[in-house]
N, C-alpha and C positions, 0 to 999 in steps of 0.2 A: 504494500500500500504506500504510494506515496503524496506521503501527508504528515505536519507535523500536529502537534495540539499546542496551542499559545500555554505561555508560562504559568499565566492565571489558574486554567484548567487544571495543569499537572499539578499547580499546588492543593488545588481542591481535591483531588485524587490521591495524592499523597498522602496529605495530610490526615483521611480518614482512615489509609490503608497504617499508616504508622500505631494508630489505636486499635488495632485490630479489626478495625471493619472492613467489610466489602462497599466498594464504589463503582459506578461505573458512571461514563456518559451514556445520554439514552435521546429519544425520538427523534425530531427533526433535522439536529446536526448530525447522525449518524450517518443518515439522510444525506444530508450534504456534503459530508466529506466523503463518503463515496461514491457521488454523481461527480464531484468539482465543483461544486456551487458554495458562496463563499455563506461563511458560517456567522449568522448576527444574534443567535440569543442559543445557549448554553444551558442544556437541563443535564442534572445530575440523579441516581438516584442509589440509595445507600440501606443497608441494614441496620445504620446509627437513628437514633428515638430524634424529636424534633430539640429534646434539650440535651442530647450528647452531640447534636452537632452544634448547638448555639455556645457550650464548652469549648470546642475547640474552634470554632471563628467568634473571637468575643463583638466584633465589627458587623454582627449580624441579626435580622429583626424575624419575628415569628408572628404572622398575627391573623393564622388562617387556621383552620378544625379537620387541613387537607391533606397536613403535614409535609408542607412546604417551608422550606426556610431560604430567606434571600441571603447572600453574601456579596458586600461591596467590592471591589476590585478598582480601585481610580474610579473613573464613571459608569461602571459595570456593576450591574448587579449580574448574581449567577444564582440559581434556583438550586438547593438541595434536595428532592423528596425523598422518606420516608418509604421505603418498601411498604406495598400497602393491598389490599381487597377491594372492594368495592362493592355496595347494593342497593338497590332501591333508586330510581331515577326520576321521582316525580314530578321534577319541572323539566324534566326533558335536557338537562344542562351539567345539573351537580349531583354528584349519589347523597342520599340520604343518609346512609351509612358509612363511615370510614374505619378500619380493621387493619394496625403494621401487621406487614408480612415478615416471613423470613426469611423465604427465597428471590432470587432475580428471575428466579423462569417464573412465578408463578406471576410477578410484578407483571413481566411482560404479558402478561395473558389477558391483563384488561387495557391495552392497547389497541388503538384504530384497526390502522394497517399494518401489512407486514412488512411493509417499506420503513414503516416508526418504530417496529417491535423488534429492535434490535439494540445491543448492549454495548458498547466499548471500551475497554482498560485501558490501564496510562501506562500500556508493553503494546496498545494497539490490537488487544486480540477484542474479537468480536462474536459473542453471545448470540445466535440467531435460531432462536426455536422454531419460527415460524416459514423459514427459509425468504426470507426479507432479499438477501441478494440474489437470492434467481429469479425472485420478482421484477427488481434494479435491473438485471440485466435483460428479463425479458420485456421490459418495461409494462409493467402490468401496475396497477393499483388493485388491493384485494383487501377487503375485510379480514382483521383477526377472529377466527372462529367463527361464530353466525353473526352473519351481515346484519338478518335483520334482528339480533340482540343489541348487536356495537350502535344501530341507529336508533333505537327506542331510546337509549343509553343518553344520548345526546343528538341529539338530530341534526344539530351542525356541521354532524359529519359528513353527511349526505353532499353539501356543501363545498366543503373540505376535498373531497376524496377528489370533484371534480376541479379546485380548485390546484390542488397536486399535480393530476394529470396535466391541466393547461400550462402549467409551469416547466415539468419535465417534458412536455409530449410525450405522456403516456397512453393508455386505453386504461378502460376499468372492463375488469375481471368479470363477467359474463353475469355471476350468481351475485356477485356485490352490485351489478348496475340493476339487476331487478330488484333487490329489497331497495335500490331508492327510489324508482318507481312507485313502488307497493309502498312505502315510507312517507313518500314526496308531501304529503297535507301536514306532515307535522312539523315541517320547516315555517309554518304558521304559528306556530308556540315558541320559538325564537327569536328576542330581541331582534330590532331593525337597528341597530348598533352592532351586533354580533353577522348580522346578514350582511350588512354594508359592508364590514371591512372583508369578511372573502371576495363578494360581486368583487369590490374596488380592485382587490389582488388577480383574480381570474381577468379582469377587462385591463391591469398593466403586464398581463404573462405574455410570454411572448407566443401561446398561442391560445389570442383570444379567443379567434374566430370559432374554433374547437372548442371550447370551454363554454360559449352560449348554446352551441348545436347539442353540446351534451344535457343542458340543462335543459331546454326545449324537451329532449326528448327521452331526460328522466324526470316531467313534469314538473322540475324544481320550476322556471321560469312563468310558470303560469300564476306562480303565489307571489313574487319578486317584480316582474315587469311585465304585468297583462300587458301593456301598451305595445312593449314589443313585437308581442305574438300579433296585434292586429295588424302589422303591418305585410304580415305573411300574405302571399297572393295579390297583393297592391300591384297590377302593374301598372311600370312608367313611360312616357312618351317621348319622342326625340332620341338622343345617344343612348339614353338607358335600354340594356337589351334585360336585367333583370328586374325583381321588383323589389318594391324595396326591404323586404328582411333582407337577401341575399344582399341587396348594397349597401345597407349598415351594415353588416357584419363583415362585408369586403371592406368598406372602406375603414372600418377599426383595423382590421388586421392591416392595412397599409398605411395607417397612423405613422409619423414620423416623430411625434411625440413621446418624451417616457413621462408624460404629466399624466397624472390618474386623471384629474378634472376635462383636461381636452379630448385624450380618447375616451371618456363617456361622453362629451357635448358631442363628438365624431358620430359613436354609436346612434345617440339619439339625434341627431342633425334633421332628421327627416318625419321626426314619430309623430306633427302635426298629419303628413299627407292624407291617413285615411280617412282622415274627419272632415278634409276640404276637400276632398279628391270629387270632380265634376268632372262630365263628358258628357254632349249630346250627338247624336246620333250623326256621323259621318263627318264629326268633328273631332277635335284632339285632347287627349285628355289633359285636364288643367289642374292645378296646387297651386290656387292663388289664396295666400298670408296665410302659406304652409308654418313659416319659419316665426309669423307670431304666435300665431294657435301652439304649434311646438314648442318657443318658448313659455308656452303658460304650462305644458305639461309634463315639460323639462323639469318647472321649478315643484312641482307638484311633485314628482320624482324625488325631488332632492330633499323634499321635507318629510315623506315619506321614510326615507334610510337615514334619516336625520342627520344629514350632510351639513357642517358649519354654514353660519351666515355668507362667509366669503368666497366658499367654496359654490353655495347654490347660487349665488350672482355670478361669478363666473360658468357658471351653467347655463344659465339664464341668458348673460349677455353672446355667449360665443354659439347660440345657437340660434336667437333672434335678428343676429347680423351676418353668418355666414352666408347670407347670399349676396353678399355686396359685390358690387357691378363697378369695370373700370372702363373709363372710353379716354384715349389719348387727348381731348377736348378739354379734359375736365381741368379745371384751373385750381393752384393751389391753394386757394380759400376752399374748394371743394374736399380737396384733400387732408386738409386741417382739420374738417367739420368730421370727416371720418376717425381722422384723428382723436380727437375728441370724443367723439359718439364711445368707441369701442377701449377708449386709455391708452396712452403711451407705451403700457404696462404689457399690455391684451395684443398687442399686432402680431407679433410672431406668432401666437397658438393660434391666433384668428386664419394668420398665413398655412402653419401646421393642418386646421383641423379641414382646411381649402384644398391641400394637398393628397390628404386622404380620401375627401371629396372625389376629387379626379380620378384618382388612380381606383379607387371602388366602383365609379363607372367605367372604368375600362379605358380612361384618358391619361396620358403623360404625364409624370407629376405637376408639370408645370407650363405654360405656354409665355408667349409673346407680349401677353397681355398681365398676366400676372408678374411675371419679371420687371416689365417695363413702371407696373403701380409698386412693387418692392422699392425701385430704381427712387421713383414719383417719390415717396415717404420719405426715404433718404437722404434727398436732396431739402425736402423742407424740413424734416426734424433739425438737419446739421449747419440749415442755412443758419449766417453767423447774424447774431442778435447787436442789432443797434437801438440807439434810443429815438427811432420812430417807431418799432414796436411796441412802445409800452400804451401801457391801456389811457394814462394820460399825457396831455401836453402843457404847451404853454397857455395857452387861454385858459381851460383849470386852472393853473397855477395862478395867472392875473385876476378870475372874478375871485377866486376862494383869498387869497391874501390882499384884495382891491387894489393892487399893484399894476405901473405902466408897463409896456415891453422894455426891454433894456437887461444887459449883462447879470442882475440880479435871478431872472427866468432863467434862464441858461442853467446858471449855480444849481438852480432848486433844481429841475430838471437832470443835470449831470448825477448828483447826491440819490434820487430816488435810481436813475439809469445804475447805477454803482449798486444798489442797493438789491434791487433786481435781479443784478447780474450773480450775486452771491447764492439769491435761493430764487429760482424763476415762479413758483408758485406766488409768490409776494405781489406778480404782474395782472391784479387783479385791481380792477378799476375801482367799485366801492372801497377797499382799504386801500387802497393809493390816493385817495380823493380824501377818505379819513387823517390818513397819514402826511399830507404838502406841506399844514402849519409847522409838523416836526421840522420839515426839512427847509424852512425858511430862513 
């Protein structure tokens, strides 16, 4: 295997193996270090009680009934658990019952997958009752034991399993994808906090496009984003040869973005059409104020998974404006005014989620026309700032201090220009109009 374990870890492994306990690493890093995928959070799990391990890391807090213990490391926390049982699942989330174990095989036994149900030492050997690495290799996702036990158990798993596969580009295991089928309604008794953050993870993996088709068609999607499912069978008119499920989910998966928030406005770019979608007879089909309708049920989305405040406006705004239109006419107050509309902040994911756009109808990522408005922005954001830009002048400046023209305007004028130039928000004509006396 090559691979090493950060120092952090080894000490944590050491340290328990020194007292005579048994330690190991366990679930998702085991995971990752033998795919290559780099390792960001650290579970431990040991035959040490929750206060024989808070003895030997005094640097460490206990405040769960799960028999979890965190340990600090510089900005790291690392999770210790408690070999342990497990019974009773009545919110669908947590057991109701918690039981230390003694052994490691038995620990792994109430594990997901067999991808997670796997053990590692600080010599690197590896514990795998469930054969977890011929799973890895065949790339398979499978439930530990009965699928549909591990999903009663917690039904986020359901979730999970498919969120895994999108990540690795795996499959799921034949007998594991029918109990989530059979399962799929009770992904309704889980938090929209808990839901959000897999969708979010499945729609930045790199393969989204798979990880919707999966959910579609292990009914998870139907309890998560009905809206999407109506877009199935929409078709479209002009360059569009498909309809629009298949082009949202093309053009996610040709997303240029690693912003979770844009490849969801991507995804949902179009989820107004079925509501406006018109056609009369030997005429073309039309989606006129697709993209406002969408963004209202964009934002409705977003409150639903209960996506931050900044997060649903950026949903909002990047799906109500990507149909924005450039003609080489357009003059640069025009361009300003878009500027403004979408934020200084917003053009490039605006550009990104345009990009996906294209290539999801089967167009080049880019044309003549987009490059040349890239070019258009460019040249006005960078144009260089004088002091006939500012929001006021000298006439301001003479009714508000009842002053003649003469070298005195200037001064005031230069001092506000100076002023401006330090923070350009400041270039706002009510507080500049406020602010002249200052600068008298």
């Amino acid at each position: 295997m090559k691979f090493k374990l950060p120092s952090p870890v080894i000490k944590v492994l050491q340290t328990l193996e020194r007292d005579k306990f048994e330690a190991f690493v366990v679930g998702g890093a085991v995971r990752n270090l033998l795919t290559h995928v780099p390792v960001t959070d650290w579970d431990f799990t040991t035959n040490a009680t929750p206060e024989q391990i808070q003895k030997l890391f005094p640097d460490s807090f206990y405040d769960n009934r799960f028999g979890t213990v965190g340990v600090k490391f510089d900005e790291q926390v690392l999770e210790i658990t408690t070999y342990r049982s497990e019974s009773g699942y009545s919110d669908r989330r947590r057991p109701d019952r918690v039981k230390w174990g003694k052994t490691i095989a038995k620990d792994l036994t109430r594990r997901d997958f067999t991808v997670n149900a796997m053990a590692l030492t600080d010599k690197l050997e590896i514990i795998d009752p469930f054969h977890g690495q011929k799973d890895l290799k065949q790339k398979i996702i499978r439930a530990v034991g009965q699928a549909d036990k591990r999903f009663n158990e917690d039904a986020l798993r359901m979730l999970r399993a498919i969120r895994i596969a999108s990540q690795l580009g795996f499959l799921i295991e034949p007998k594991t994808l029918e109990a989530i089928v059979k399962n799929s309604a009770l992904i309704k008794q889980i938090s929209a906090e808990r839901v959000r953050d897999e969708l979010l993870k499945i729609i930045a993996s790199p393969f989204p496009k798979e990880g919707l088709q999966l959910m579609f068609n292990a009914g998870l999607l139907a309890h998560i984003l009905p809206e999407l499912i109506a877009t199935r069978g929409v078709d479209q008119a002009g360059h569009h040869t498909k309809d629009v499920w298949n082009h949202s989910l093309d053009s996610l998966a040709a997303s240029p973005s690693a912003e979770t928030i844009v490849r969801l406005a991507t995804l949902l770019h179009d989820i107004g059409k079925p509501v406006v979608k018109s056609s009369r007879e030997g005429k073309k089909i039309t989606f006129y104020n697709h993209e406002v309708v969408g963004a209202r049920m964009a934002k409705t989305i977003a409150r639903r998974l209960k996506l931050s405040k900044k997060q649903t406006d950026l949903l909002w705004l990047l799906v109500r404006w990507h149909m924005f239109q450039y003609e080489p006419k357009m003059t640069d107050k025009a361009i300003r005014r878009f500027i403004t509309r979408v934020g200084r902040e917003n053009i490039n994911k605006m550009i990104q989620l345009r990009v996906g756009d294209r290539v999801g109808g089967g167009s080049q990522a880019s044309s003549w026309r987009l490059r040349e408005f890239q070019e258009r922005i460019k040249q006005v954001l960078y144009k260089p700032f004088d002091i006939n830009d500012l929001k006021v002048d000298g006439t301001d400046a003479m009714n508000i201090l009842n002053i003649k023209p003469g070298p005195k305007v200037g001064k005031i004028l230069k001092k506000i220009f100076n002023e401006v130039l330090a923070d350009a928000k400041k270039n706002d004509r009510e507080y500049l109009l406020k602010k002249i006396n200052d600068f008298a």
